[in-house]
C-alpha positions in Angstrom: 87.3 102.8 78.6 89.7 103.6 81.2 92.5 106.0 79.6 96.1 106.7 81.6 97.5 109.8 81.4 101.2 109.6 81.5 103.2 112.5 83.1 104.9 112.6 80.3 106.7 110.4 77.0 109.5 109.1 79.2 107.1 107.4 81.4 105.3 105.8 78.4 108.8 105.0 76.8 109.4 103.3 80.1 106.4 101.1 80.6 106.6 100.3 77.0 110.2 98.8 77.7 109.1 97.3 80.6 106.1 95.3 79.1 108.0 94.1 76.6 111.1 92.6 78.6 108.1 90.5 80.5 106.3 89.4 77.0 110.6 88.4 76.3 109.8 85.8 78.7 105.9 84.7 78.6 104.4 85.9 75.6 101.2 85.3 77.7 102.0 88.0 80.5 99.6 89.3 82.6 100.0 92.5 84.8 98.5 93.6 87.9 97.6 97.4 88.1 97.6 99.9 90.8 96.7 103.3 91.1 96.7 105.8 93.9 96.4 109.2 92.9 98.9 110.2 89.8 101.3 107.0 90.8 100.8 103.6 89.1 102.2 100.4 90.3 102.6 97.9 87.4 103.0 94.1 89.1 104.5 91.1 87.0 106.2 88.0 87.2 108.7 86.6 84.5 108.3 82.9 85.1 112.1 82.4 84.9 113.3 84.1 87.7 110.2 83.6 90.4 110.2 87.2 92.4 107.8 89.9 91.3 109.1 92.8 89.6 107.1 96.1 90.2 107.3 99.2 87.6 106.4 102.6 89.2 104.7 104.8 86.4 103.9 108.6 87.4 100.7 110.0 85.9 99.4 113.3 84.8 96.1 112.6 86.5 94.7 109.3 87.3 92.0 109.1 84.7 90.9 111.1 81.0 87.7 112.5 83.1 90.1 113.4 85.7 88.1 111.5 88.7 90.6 110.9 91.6 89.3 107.2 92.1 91.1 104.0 92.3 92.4 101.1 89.8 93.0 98.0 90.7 92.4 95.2 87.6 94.7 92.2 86.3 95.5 92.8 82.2 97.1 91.5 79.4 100.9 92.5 79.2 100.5 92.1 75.5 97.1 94.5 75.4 98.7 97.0 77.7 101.4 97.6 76.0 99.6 97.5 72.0 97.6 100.6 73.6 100.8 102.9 74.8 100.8 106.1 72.7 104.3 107.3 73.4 104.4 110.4 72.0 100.8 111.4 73.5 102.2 110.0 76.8 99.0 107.7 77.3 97.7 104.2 77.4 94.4 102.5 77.3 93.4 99.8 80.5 92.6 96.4 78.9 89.5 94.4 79.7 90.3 92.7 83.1 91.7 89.4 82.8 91.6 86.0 84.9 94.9 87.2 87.3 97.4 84.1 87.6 98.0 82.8 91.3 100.8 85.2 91.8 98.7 88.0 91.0 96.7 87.7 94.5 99.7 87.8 96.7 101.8 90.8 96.4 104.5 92.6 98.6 103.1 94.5 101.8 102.2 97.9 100.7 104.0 99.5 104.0 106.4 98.8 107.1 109.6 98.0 104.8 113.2 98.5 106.6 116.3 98.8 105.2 118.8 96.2 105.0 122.3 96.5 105.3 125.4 94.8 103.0 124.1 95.6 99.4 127.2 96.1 96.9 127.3 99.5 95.0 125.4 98.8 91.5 128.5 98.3 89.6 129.1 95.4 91.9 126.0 94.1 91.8 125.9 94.1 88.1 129.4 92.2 88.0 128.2 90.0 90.5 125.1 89.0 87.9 128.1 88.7 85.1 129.9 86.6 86.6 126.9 84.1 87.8 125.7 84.1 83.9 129.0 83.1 82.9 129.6 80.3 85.2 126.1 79.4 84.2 127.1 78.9 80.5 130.6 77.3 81.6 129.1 74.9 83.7 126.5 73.9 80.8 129.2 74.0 78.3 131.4 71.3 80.1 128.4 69.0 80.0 128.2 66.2 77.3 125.5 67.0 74.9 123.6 63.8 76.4 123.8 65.5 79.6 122.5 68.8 79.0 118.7 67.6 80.1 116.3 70.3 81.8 116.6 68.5 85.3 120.8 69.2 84.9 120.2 72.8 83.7 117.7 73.4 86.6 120.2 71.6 89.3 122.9 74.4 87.8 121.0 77.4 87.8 119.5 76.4 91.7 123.2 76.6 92.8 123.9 79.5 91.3 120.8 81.9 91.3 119.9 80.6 95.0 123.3 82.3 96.4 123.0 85.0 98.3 124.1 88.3 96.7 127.3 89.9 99.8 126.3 90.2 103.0 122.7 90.2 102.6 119.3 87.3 102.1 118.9 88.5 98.6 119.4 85.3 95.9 120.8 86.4 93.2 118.5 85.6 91.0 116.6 88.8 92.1 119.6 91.1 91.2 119.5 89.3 88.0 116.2 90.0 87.7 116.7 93.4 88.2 119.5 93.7 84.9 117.2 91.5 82.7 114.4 93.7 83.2 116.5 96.9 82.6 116.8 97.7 86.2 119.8 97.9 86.8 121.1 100.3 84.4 123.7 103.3 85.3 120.6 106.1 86.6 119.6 109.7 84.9 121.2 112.3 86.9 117.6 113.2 88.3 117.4 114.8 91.5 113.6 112.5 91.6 115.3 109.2 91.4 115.5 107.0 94.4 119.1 105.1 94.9 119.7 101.5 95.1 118.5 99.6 98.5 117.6 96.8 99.8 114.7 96.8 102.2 112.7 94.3 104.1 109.2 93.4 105.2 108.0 90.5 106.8 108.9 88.0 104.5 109.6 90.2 101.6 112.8 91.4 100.8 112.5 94.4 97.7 115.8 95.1 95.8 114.3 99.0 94.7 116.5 100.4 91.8 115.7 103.8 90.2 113.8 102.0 87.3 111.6 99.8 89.4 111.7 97.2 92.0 112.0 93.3 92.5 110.5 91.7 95.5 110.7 88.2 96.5 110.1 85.7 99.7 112.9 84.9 101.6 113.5 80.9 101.5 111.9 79.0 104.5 109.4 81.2 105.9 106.6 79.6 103.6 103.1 81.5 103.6 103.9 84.1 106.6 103.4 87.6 106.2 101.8 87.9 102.6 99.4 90.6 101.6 96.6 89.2 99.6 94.2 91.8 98.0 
């Protein structure tokens, strides 16, 4: 039994909300684990918005007995997060699971470079307003007849494949980012890294002090992915 040591109950409070805004969308969530040293990278996909969203948990130490060794196993969201102790800032590993497609092709672990043209956060975050409501006035103005999957989809591809400013980033990323609770106003932490937007390949990663979102920019197909 593989037990995490949290550095402490903020990070466990955090993984917790994180694990649950995923099971929000597929009660059948799988995550893909990480560890190098006391930093674990927690992988998952919420099937409504296709990009990755990656969850950055610091740890005490990387295992109970303290052995400075690896992890690197696919999991139930659902298990993961029934075996988060809050308060004694740990959490049990899973037994490995049968890792969904996604799961074998992740962002490149290095060689990201900053892109220019992303909004402050409070723009970003009106930006994602504003494409949610013109989501649900568009839908609204439909006849009830009308309001089929195929029409909803057709919608939310024009809206959620714009590009957020200046930059390649769909917007569906950035919204992304506020569903999963990424793109709330920061702790005044002197630790916390700002909001960029960096490239690799590609990858383009939206990085937000409470976690990432990474995602394929449209018509370079397979190139550049890092399967392990």
């Amino acid at each position: 039994m593989t037990v995490l040591h949290l550095a402490d109950d903020g990070e466990a409070a955090d993984l917790a909300a994180f694990l649950s805004r995923l099971i929000h969308y597929d009660r059948g969530a799988a995550v893909r684990l990480q560890s190098t040293g006391t930093m674990l990278a927690v992988f998952g996909r919420p099937p409504s918005f296709e990009v990755l969203a990656v969850r950055a948990v610091r740890l005490a130490k990387p295992y109970e007995n303290g052995l400075d060794v690896g992890l690197d196993v696919t999991v139930s969201a659902g298990e993961l997060l029934e075996s988060v102790d809050e308060s004694a800032a740990t959490a049990t590993v899973p037994a490995a699971v049968t890792g969904p497609p996604w799961a074998g092709v992740l962002p490149p672990r290095g060689g990201w470079r900053p892109e220019p043209g992303l909004p402050a956060p409070d723009a970003l975050r009106s930006t994602v307003a504003a494409a949610v409501a013109e989501f649900r006035s568009r839908t609204e103005e439909l006849a009830p007849e009308q309001r089929t999957r195929d029409a909803l989809d057709r919608i939310g591809r024009d809206i959620w494949s714009r590009a957020v400013g200046e930059t390649a980033l769909p917007v569906r990323a950035a919204h992304a980012a506020q569903s999963l609770g990424f793109l709330r106003p920061a702790r005044r932490t002197s630790g916390d890294e700002p909001l960029g937007l960096f490239s690799s390949g590609s990858w383009l990663r939206l990085r937000t002090p409470y976690g990432s979102i990474a995602v394929r920019r449209a018509g370079l197909g397979v190139l550049d992915v890092s399967v392990r």
